[in-house]
N, C-alpha and C positions, 0 to 999 in steps of 0.2 A: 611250529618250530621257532624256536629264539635262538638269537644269536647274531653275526653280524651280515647287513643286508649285501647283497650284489647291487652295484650302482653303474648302468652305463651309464659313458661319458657324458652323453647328453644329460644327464639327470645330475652327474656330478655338477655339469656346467652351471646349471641351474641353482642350483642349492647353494642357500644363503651357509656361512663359515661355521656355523651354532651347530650345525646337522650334519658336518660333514665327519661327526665323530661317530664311537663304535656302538653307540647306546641306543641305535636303533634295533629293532625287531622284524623279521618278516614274516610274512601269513600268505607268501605266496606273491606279495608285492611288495616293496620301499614301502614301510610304514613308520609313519610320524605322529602318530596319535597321541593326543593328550588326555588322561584319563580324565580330566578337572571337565571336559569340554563333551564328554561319552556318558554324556546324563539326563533327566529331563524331558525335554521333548528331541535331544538328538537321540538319544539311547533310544525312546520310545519308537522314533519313524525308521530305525535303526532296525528295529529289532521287526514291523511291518513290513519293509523292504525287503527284509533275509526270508520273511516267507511267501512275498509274494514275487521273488525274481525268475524264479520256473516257467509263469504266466506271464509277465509284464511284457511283453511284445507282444504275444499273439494276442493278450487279452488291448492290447492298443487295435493291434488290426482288425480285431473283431468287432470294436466298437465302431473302429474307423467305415468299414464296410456297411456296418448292417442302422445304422444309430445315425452315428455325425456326417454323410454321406460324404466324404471325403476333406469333413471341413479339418482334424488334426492337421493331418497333411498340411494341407494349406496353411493353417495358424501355426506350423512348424518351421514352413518354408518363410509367410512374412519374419517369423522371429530373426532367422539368421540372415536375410535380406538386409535386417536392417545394422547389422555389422559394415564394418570396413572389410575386404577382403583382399589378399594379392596372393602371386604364389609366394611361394617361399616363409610366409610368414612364418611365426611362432605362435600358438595357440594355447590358451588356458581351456577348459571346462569346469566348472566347478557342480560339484554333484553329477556328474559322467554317467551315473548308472548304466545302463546297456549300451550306451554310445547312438542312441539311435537321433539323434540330432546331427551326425554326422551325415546320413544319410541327405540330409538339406543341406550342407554348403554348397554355394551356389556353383554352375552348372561350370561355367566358365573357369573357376579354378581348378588346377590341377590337385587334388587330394595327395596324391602323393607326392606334391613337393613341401608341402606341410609339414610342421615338426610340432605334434598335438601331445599335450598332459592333460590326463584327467583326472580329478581326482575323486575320492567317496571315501565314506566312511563304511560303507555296506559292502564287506569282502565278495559277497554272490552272486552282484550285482555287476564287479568287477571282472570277475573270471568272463560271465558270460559277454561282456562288454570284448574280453580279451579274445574270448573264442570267435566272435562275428565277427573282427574287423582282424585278425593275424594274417598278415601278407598283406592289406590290402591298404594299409595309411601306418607311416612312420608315428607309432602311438605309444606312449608311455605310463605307464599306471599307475599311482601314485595311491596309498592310503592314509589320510589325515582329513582333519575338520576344518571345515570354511573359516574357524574362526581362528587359526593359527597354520598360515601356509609357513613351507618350508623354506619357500623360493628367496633370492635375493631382490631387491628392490626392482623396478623397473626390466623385466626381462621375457615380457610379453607382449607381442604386435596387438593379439586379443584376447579377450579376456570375457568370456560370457558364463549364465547362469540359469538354467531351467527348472524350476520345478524344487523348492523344498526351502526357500529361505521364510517362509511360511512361518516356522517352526524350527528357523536353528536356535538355538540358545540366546545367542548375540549377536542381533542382526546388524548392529553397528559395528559390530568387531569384524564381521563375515566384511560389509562392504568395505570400511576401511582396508584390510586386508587385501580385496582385490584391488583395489586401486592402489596400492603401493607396488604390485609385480607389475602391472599395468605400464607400460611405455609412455616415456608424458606424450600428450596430441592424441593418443588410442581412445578410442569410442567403444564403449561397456554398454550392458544389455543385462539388466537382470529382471526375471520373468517369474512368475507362479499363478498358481488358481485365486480367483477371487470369490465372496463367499455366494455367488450364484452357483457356481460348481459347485461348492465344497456342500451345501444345504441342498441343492437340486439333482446330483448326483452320487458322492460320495457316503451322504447320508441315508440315502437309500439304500443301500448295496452292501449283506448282511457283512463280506470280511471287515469291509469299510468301516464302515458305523463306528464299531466299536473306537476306533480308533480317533477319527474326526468329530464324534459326542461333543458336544457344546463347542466344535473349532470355532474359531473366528478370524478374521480376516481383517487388519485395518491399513488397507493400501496408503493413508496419510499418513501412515507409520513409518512403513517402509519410505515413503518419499522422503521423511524428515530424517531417516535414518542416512541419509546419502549426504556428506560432507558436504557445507556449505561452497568450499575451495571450488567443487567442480564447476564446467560450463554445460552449456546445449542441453540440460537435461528437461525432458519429456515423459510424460507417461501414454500409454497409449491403450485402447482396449480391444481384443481380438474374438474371437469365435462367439460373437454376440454378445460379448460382455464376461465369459468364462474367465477369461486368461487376463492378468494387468502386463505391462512391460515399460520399464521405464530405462531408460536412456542417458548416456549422460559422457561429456567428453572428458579426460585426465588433462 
């Protein structure tokens, strides 16, 4: 359906002046998509995600179970540990997918006094992100690419990233980007597989393959890709070397 989107207030609050006109579309969420940016290798893990979001939880828990003996979990949990946390805050996610990083904010915060956006580019990914967590976390869902948010300057406590900057288009423009809704002083986190995973598992595993064939992975890419401006930043390495995560304050 096209035409003009529903926007609660909170999402109004949010939105930078450019978007708050009538030229948006909905597909069942606020979408802000830019076609210039829906190509490539975003198109490509676009179009991977749409047929693997049916699976993607259970096939995590089945690995989680039977494979990583509870190490996701875990390298789930250090990832959001290593956030700032309080109640009340305001929350980015960028690439949201199922929302299951939610599941790890830590214990002590209240989820529900949270005011969480997330956003993707993968519509299927989003519904069922919508259907797990309805009622349970003040959530907002948002459809646009990491490489052009919608948001206004400075208007998030946090601001994190799991799993796909791997392969966005513009990984300079993706982190830019988040560091500008970023609150200045806010402490970012942005996370993906490293090519021990991507060659030692991915590659393996017939949906997979096709997909990740000749991937690559240059984590000193992604570090240089992180503004010189920032402070404190860190890279750090989790589940035996699968996962990088690198760090950094606004």
């Amino acid at each position: 359906m096209v035409g003009k989107t529903l926007i609660d207030k909170y999402l109004k609050d949010l939105l930078s002046k450019e978007y708050l006109s009538n030229r948006k579309t909905t597909v069942g969420f606020p979408d802000f998509t830019d076609k210039q940016y829906l190509t490539d290798d975003n198109r490509k893990y676009m179009k991977m995600y749409r047929w693997l979001s049916p699976f993607y939880d259970i096939t995590e828990k089945m690995v989680e179970r039977f494979w990583s003996h509870h190490r996701i979990a875990e390298m789930r949990q250090q990832l959001m540990d290593k956030l700032e946390w309080r109640n009340g805050f305001s929350v980015l996610c960028v690439s949201v997918g199922t929302g299951r990083d939610f599941d790890f904010i830590p214990k002590q915060i209240d989820i529900r006094s949270l005011q969480i956006c997330g956003i993707d580019i993968n519509v299927e990914m989003m519904k069922r992100c919508r259907k797990k967590w309805n009622g349970k976390l003040d959530l907002t869902l948002v459809r646009c690419c990491a490489e052009e948010l919608p948001f206004r300057d400075e208007c998030f406590d946090v601001v994190f990233h799991f799993g796909g900057i791997n392969f966005f288009n513009d990984k300079q423009k993706a982190l830019e980007e988040m560091i500008r809704v970023a609150k200045k002083g806010s402490k970012l986190l942005v996370a993906d597989e490293t090519d021990d995973l991507i060659r030692g598992g991915y590659n393996k595993i017939g949906f997979s393959r096709r997909y990740f064939k000749d991937a690559q992975v240059n984590v000193k890419a992604i570090e240089k890709a992180v503004p010189e401006h920032v402070t404190e930043k860190e890279t750090d390495y989790l589940w035996d070397g699968r996962i990088y995560c690198v760090t950094f304050r606004k």
